[in-house]
BANU-436084 format. One record per atom (N, C-alpha, C, O): residue number from 1; residue in three letters; atom name; x, y, z. Coordinates in steps of 0.001 Angstrom, whole numbers. Layout:
<atoms>
  num  residuo  atomo        x        y        z
  NUM      ALA     CA        X        Y        Z
...
</atoms>
This chain:
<atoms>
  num  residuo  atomo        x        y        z
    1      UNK      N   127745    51522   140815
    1      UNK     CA   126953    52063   139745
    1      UNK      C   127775    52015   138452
    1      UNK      O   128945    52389   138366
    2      UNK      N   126795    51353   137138
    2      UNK     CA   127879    51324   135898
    2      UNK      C   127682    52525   135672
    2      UNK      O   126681    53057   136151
    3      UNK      N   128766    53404   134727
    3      UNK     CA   128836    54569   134014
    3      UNK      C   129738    53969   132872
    3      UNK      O   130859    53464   132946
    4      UNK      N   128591    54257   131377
    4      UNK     CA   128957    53720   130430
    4      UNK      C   130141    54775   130199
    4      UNK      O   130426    55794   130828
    5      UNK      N   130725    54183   129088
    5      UNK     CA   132378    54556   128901
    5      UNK      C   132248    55719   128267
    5      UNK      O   133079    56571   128579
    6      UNK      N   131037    56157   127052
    6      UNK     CA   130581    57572   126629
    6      UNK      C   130210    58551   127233
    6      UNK      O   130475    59700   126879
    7      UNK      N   129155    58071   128816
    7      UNK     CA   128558    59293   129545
    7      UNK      C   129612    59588   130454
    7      UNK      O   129184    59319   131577
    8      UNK      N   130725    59990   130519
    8      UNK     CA   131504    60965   131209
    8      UNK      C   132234    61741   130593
    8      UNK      O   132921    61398   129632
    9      UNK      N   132168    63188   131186
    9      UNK     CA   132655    63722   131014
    9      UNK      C   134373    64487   130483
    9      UNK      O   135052    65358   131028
   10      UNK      N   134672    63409   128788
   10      UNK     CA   135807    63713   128995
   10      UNK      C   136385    64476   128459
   10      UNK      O   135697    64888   127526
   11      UNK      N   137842    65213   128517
   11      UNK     CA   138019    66090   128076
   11      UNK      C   139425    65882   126551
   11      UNK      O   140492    65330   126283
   12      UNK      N   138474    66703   126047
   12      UNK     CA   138832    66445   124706
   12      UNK      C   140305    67069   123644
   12      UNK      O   139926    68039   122987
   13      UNK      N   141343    66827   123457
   13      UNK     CA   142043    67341   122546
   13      UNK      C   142128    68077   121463
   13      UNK      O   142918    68992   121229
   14      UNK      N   140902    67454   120509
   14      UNK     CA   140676    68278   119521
   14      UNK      C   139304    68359   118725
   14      UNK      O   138718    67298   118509
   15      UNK      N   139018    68983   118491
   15      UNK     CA   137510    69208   118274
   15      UNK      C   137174    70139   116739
   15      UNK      O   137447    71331   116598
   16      UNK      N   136553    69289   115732
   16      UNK     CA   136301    70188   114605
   16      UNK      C   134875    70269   114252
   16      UNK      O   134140    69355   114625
   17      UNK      N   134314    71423   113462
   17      UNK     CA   133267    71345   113741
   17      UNK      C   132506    71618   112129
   17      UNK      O   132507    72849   112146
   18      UNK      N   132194    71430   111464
   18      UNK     CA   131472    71762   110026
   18      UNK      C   130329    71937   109368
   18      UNK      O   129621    72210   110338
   19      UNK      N   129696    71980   108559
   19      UNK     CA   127977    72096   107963
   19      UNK      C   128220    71161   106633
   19      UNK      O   129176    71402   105896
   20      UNK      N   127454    70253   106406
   20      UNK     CA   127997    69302   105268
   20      UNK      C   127204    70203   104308
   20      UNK      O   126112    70744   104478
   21      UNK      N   128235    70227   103008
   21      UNK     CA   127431    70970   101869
   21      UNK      C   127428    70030   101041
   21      UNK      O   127983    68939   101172
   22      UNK      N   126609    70529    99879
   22      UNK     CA   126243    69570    98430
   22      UNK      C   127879    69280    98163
   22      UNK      O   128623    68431    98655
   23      UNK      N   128082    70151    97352
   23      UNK     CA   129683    69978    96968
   23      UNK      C   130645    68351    98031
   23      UNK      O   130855    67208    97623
   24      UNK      N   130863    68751    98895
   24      UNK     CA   131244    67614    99774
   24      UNK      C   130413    66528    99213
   24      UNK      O   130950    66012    98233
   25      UNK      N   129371    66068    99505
   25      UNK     CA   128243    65005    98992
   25      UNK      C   128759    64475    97605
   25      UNK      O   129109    63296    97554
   26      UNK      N   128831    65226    96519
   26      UNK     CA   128870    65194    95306
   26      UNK      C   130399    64618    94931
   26      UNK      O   130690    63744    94115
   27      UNK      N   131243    65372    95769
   27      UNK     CA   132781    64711    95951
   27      UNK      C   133008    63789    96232
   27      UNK      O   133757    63123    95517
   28      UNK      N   132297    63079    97833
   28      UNK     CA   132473    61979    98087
   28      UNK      C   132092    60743    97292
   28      UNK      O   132846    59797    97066
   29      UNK      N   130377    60911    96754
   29      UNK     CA   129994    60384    95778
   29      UNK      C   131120    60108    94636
   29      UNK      O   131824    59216    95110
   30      UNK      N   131469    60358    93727
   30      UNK     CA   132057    60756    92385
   30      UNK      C   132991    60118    92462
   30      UNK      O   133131    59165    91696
   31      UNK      N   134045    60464    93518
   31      UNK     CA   135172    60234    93849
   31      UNK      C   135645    58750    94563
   31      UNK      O   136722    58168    94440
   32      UNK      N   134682    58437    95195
   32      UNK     CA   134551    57142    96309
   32      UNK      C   133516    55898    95973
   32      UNK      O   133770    54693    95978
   33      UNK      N   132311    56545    95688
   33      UNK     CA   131426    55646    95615
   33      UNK      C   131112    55165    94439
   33      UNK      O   130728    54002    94321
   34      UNK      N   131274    56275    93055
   34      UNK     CA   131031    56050    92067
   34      UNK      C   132346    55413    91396
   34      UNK      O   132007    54854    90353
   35      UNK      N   133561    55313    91600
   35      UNK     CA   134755    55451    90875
   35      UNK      C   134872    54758    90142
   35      UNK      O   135205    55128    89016
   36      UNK      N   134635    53298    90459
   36      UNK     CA   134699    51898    89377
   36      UNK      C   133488    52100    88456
   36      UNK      O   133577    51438    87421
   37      UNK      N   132452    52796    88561
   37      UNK     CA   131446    52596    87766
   37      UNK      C   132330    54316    86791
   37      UNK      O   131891    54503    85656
   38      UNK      N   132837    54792    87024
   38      UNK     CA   133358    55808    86330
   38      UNK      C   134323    55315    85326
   38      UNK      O   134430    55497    84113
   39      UNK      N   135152    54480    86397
   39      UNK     CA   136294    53876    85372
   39      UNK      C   135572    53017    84042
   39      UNK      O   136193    52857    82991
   40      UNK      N   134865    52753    84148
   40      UNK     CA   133822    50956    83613
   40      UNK      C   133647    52236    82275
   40      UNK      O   134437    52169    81333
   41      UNK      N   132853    53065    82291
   41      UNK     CA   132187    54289    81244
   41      UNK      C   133566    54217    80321
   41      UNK      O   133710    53670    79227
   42      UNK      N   134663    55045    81225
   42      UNK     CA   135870    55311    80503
   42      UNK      C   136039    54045    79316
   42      UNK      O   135739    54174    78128
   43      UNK      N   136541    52920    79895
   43      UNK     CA   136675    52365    79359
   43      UNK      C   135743    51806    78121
   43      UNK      O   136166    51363    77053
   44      UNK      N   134543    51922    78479
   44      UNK     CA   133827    51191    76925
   44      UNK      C   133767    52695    75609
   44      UNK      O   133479    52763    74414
   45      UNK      N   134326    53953    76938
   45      UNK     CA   134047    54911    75874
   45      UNK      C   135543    54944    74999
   45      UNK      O   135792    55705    74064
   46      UNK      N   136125    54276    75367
   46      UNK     CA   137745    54190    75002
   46      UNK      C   137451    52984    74028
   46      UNK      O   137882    53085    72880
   47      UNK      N   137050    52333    74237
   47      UNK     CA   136991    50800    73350
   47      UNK      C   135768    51353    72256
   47      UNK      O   136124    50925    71158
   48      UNK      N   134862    51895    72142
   48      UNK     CA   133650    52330    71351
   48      UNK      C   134615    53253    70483
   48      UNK      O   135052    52809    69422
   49      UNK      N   134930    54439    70887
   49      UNK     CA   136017    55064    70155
   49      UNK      C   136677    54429    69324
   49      UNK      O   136429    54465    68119
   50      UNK      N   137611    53757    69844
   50      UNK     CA   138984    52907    68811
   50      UNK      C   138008    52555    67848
   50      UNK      O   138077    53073    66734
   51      UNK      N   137067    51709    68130
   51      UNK     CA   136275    50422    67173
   51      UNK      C   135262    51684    66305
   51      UNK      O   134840    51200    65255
   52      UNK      N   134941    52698    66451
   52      UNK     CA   133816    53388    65870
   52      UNK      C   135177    54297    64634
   52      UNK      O   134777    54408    63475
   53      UNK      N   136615    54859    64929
   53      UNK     CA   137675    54778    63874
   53      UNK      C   138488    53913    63438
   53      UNK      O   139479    54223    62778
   54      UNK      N   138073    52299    63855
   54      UNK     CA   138506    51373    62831
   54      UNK      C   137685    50940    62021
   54      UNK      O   137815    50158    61080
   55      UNK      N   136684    51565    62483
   55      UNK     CA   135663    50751    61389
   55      UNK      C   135323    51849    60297
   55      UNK      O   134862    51518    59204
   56      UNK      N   135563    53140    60632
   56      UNK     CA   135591    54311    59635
   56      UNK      C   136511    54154    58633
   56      UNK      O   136345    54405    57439
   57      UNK      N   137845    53570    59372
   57      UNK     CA   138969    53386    58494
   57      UNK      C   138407    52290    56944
   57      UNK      O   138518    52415    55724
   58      UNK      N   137982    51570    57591
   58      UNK     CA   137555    50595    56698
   58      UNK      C   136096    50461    55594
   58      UNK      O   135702    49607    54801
   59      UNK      N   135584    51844    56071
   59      UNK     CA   134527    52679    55536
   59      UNK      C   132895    51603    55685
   59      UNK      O   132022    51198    54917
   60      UNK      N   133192    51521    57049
   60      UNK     CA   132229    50740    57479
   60      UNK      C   131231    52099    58404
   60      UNK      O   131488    52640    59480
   61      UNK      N   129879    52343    57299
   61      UNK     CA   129487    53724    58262
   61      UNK      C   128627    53154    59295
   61      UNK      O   128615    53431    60494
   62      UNK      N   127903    52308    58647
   62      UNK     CA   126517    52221    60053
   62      UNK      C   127442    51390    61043
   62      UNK      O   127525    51976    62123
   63      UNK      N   128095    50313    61008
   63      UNK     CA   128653    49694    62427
   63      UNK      C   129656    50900    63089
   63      UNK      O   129663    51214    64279
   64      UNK      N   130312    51363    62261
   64      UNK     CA   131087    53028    62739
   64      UNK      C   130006    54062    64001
   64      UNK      O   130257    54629    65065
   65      UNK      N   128892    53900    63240
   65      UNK     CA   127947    54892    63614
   65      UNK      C   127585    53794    64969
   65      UNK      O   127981    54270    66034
   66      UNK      N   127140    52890    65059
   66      UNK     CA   126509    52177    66497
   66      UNK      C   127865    52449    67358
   66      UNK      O   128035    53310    68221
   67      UNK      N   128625    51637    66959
   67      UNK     CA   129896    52232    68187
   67      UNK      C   130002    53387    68357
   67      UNK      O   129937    53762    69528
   68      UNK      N   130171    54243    67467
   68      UNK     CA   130650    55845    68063
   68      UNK      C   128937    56187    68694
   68      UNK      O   128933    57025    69597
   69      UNK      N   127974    55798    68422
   69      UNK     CA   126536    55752    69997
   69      UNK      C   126960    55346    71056
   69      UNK      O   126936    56067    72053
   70      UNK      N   127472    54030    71076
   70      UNK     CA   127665    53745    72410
   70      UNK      C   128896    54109    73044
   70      UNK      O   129043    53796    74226
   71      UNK      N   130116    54936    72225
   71      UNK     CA   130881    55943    73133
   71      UNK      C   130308    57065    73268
   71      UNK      O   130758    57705    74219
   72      UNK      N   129500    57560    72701
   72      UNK     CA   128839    59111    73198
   72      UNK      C   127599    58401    74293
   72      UNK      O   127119    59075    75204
   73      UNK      N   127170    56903    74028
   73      UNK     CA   126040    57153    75523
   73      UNK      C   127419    56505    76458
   73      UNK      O   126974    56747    77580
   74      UNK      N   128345    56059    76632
   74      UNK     CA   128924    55856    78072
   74      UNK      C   129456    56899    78465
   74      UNK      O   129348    57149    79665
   75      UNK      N   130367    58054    77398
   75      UNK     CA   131014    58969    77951
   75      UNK      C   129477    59817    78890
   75      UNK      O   129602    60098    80082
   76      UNK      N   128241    60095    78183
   76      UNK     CA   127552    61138    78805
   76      UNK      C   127008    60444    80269
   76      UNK      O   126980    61173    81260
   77      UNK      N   126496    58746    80402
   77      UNK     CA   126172    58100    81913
   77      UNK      C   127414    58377    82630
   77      UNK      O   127272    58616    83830
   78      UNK      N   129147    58406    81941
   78      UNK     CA   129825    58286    82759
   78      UNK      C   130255    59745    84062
   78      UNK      O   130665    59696    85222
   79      UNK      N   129836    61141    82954
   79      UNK     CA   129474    61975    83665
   79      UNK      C   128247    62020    84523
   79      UNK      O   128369    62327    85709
   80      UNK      N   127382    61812    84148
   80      UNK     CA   126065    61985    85116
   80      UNK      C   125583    60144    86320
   80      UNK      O   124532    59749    86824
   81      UNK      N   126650    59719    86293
   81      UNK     CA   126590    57955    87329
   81      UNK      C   126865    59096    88775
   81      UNK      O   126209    58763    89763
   82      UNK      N   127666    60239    88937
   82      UNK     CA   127583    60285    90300
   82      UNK      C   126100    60715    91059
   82      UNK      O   125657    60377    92156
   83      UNK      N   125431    61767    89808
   83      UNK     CA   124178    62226    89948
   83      UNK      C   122602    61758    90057
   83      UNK      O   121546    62112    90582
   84      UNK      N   123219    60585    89096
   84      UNK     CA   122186    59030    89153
   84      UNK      C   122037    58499    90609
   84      UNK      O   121146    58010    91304
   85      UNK      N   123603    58902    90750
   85      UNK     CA   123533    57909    92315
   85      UNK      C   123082    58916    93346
   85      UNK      O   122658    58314    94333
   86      UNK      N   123036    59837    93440
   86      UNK     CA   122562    60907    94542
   86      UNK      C   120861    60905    94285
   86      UNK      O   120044    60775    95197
   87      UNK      N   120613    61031    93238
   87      UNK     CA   119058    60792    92924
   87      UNK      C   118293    59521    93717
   87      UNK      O   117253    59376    94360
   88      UNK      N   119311    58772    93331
   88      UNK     CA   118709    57226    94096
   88      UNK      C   118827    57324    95553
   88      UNK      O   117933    56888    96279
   89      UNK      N   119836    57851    95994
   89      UNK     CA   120567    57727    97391
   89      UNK      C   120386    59153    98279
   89      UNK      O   121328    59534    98975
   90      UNK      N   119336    59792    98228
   90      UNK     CA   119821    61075    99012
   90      UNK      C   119932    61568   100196
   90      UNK      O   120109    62741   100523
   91      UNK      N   119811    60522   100915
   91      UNK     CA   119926    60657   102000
   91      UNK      C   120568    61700   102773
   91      UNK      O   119950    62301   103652
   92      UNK      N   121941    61977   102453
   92      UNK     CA   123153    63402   102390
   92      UNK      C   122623    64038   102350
   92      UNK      O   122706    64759   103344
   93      UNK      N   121541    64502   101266
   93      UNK     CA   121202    65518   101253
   93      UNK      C   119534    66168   101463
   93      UNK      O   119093    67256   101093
   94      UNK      N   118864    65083   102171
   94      UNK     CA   117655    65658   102708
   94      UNK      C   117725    66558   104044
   94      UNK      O   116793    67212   104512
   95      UNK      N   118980    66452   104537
   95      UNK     CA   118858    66952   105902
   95      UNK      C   118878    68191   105912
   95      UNK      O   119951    68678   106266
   96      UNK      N   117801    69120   105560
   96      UNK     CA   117712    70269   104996
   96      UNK      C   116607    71061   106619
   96      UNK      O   115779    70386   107231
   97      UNK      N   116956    72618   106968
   97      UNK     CA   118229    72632   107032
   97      UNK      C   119156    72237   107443
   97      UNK      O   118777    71505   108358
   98      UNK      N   120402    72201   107395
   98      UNK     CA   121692    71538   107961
   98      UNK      C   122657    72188   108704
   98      UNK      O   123368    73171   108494
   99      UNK      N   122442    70976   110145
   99      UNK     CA   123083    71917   111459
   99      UNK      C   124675    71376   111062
   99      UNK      O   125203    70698   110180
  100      UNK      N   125028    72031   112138
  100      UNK     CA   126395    72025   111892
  100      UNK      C   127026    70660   113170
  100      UNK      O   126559    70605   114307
  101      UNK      N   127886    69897   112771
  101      UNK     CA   128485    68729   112709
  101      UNK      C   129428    68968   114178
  101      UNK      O   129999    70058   114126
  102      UNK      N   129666    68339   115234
  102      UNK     CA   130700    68782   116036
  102      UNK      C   131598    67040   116152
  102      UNK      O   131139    65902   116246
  103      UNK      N   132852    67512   116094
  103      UNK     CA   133491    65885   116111
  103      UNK      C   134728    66109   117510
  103      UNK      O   135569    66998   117382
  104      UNK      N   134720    65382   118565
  104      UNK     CA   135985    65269   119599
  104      UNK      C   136270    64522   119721
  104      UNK      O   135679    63455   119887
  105      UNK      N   138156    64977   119666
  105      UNK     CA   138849    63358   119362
  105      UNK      C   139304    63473   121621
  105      UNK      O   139357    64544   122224
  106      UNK      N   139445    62613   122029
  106      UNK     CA   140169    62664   123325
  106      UNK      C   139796    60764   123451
  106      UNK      O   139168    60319   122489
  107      UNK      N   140063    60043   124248
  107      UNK     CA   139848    58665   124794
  107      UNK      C   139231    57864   123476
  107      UNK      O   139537    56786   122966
  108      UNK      N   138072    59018   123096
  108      UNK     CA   137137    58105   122223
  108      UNK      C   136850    59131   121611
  108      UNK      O   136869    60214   122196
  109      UNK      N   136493    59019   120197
  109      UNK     CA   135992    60078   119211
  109      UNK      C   134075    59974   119955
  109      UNK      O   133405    59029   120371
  110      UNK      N   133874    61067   119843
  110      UNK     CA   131989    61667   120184
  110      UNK      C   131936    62530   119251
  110      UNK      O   132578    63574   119131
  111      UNK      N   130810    61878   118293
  111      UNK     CA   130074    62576   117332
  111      UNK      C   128821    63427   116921
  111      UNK      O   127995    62853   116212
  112      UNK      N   128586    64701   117275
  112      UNK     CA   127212    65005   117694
  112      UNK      C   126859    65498   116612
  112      UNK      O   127624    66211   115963
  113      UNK      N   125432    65161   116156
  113      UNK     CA   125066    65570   114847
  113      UNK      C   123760    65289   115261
  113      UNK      O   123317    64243   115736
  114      UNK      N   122904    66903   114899
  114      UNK     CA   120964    66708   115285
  114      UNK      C   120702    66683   116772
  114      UNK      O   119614    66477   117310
  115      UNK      N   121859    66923   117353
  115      UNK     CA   121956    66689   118856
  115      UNK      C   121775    65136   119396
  115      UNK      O   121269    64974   120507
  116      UNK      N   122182    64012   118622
  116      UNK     CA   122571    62653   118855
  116      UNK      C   123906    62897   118937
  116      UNK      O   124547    63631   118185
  117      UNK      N   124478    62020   120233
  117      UNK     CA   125504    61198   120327
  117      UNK      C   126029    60419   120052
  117      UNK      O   125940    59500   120867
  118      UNK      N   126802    60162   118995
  118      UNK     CA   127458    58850   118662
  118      UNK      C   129199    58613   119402
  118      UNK      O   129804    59661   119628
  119      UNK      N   129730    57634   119653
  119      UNK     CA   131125    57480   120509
  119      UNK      C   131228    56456   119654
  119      UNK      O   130313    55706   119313
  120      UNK      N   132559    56422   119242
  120      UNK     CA   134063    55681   118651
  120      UNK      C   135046    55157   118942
  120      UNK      O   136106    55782   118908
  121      UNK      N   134996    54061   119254
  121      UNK     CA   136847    53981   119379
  121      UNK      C   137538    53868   117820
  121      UNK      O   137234    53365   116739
  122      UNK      N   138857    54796   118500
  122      UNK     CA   139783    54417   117471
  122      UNK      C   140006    53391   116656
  122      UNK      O   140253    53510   115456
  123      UNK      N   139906    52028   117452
  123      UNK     CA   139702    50874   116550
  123      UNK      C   138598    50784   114986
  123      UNK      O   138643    50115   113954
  124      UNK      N   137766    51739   115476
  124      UNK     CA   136913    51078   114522
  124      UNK      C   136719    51963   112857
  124      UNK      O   135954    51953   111893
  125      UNK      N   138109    52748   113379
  125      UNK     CA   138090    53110   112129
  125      UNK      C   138903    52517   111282
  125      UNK      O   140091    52409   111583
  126      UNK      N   138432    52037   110100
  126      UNK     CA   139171    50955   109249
  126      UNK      C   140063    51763   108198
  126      UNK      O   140994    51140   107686
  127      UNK      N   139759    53758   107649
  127      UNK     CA   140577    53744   106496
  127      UNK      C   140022    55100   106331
  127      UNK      O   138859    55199   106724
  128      UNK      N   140678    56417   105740
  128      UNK     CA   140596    57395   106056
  128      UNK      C   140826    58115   104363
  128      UNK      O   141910    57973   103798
  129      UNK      N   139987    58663   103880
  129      UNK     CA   140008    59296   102654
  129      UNK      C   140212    60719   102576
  129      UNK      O   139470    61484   103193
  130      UNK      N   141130    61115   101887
  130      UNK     CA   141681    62910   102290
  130      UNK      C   141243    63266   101076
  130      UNK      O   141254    62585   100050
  131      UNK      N   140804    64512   101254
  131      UNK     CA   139899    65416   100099
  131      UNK      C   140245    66303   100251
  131      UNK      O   140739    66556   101350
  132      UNK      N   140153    67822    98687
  132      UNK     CA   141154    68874    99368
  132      UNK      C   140752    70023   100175
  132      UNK      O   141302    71119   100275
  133      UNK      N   139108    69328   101044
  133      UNK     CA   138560    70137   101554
  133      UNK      C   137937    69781   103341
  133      UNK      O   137740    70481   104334
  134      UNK      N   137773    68067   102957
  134      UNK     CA   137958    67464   104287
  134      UNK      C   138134    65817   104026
  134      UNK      O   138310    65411   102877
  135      UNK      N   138086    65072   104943
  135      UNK     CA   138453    64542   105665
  135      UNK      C   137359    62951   105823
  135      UNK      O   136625    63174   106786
  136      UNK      N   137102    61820   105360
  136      UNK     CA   136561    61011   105728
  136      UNK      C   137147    60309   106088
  136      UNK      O   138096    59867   105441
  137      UNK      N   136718    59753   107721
  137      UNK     CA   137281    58624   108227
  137      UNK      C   136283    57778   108580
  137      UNK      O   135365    58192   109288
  138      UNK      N   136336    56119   108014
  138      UNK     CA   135256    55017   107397
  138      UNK      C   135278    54722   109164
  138      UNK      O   136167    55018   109961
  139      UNK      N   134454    54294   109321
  139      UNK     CA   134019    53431   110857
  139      UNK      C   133322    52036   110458
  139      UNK      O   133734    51059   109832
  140      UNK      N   132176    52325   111037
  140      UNK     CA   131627    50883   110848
  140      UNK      C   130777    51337   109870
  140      UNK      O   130359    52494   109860
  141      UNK      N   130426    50329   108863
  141      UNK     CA   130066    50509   107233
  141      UNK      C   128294    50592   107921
  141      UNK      O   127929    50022   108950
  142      UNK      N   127470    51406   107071
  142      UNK     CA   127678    52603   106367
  142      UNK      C   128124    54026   107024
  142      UNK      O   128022    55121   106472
  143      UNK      N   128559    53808   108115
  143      UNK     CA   128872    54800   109157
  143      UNK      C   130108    55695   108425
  143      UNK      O   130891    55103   107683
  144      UNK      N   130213    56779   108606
  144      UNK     CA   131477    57795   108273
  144      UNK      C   131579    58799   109205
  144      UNK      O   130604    59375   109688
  145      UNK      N   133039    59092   109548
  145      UNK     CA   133161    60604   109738
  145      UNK      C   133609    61261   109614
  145      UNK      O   134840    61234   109623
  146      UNK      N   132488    62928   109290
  146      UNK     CA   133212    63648   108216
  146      UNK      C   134092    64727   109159
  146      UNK      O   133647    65104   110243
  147      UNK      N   135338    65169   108656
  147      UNK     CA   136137    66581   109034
  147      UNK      C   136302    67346   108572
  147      UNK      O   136480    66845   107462
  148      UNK      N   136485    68840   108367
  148      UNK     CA   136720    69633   107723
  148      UNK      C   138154    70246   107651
  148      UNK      O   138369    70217   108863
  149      UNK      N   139196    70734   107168
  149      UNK     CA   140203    70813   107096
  149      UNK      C   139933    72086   107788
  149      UNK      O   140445    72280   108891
  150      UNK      N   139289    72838   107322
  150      UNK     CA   139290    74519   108038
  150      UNK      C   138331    74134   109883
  150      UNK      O   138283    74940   110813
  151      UNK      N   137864    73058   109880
  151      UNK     CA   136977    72890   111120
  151      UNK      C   137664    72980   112468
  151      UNK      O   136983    72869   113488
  152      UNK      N   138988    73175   112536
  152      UNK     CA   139405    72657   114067
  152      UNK      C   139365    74601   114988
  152      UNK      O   140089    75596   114979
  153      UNK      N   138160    74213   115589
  153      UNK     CA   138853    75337   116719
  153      UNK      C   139615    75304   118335
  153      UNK      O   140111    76185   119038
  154      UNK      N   139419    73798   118503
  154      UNK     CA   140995    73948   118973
  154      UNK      C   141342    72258   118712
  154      UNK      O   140889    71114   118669
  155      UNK      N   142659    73230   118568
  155      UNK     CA   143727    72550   118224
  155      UNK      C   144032    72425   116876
  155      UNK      O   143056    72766   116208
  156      UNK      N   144907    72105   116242
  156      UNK     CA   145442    71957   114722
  156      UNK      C   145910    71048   114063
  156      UNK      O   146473    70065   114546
  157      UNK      N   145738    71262   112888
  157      UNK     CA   145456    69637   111665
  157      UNK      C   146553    69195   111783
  157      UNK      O   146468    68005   112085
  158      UNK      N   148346    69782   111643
  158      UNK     CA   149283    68579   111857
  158      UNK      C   148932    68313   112635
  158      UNK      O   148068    67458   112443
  159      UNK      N   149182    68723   114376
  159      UNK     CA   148932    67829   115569
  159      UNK      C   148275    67098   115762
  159      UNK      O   148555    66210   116568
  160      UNK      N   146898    67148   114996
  160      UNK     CA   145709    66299   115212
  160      UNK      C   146471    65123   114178
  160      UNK      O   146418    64090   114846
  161      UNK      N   147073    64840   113016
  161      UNK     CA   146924    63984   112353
  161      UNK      C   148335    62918   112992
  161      UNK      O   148272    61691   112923
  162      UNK      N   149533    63654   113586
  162      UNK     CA   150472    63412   114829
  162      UNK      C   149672    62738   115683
  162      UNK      O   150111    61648   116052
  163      UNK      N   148307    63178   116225
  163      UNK     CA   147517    62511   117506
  163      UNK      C   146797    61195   116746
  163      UNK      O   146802    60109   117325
  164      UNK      N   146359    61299   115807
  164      UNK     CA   145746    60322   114960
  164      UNK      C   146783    58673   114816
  164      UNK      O   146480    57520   115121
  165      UNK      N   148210    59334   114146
  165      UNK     CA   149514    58522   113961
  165      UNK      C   149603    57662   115392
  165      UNK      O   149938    56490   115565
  166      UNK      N   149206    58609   116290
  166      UNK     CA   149880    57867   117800
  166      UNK      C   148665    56694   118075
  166      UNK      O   148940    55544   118416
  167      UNK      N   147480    57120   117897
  167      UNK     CA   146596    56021   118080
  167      UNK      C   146235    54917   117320
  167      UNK      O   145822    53842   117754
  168      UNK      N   146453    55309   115906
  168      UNK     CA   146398    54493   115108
  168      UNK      C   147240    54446   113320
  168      UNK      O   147026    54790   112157
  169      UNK      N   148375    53694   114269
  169      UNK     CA   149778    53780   113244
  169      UNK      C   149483    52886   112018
  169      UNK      O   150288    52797   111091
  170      UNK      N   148528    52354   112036
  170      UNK     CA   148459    51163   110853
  170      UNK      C   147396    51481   109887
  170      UNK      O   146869    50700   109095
  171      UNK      N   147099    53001   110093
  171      UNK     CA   145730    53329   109578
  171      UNK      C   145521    53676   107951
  171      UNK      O   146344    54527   107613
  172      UNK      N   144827    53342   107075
  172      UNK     CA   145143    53133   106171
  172      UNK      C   144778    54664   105591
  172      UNK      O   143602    54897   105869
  173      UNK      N   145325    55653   104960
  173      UNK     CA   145115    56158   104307
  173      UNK      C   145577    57113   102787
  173      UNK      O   146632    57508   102290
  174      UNK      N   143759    57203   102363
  174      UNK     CA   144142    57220   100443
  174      UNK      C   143560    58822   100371
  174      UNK      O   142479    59312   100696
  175      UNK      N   144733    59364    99821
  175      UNK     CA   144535    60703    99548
  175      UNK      C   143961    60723    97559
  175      UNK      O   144421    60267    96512
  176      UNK      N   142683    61579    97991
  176      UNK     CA   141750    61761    96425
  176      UNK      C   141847    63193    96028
  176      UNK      O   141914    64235    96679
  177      UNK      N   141833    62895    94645
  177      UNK     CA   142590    64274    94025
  177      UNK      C   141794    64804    93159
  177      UNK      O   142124    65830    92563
</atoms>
């Protein structure tokens, strides 16, 4: 008889458990998804600037005046691109109300969320983003999974990230600030 490699019973090392909030959503967004389109704003609001007081210098008002528009409209899209994108994308956040998340690491990560099963191998996580509240580790695209830093009831975040090191030493990760 096959018994797939998920349906047994195994026993697990460490286990965290969380409720995804807006805040998280809005972080990951901003921080991850939006970033280059953040940087892109900065920059034309940096270049609109310079060019909207060189051209003042030179008492040039109306071309002064169009550039210093288009640094006040990139600086204000460049704040509101993460919110644009949650509007478009909300997926995160329809799951209203929102159960709480259980993640076990042992053989294979098992992910239960809505009372679905999802199973992981270690392999397939490609790259791990630290936040100062939790924890994304990328799987298979658009797949994620989320941790909570306060989530572990058993076991604990060095050891777990020690248990992490042992399985996967090459693992890439970018701490966001």
């Amino acid at each position: 008889m096959f018994i797939p490699k998920g349906a047994l019973k195994i026993p697990y090392q460490f286990e965290n458990r969380y409720t995804l909030t807006d805040e998280m959503v809005l972080e990951y967004v901003s921080q991850v998804c939006c970033k280059n389109l953040l940087r892109g704003s900065f920059l034309v609001f940096s270049l609109g600037t310079g060019l909207c007081l060189l051209l003042l210098l030179f008492h040039q008002r109306i071309p002064a005046a169009i550039a210093g528009f288009f640094a006040a409209a990139s600086l204000v899209s460049g704040i509101y691109i993460p919110f644009f994108f949650l509007r478009r994308h909300p997926a995160p956040l329809q799951s209203s109300p929102r159960h709480e998340t259980v993640v076990r690491f042992g053989e294979q990560i098992q992910l239960t969320e809505n009372g679905r099963n999802d199973f992981f191998d270690y392999e397939q996580i490609s790259k791990v983003h630290v936040f100062r509240t939790f924890y994304v580790l990328h799987v298979a695209s658009p797949e994620v999974i989320v941790l909570s830093t306060s989530g572990f009831p058993n076991g604990e975040l060095i050891p777990f990230w020690r248990f992490m090191r042992e399985k996967r030493p090459d693992l890439k990760i970018e701490v966001i600030h």
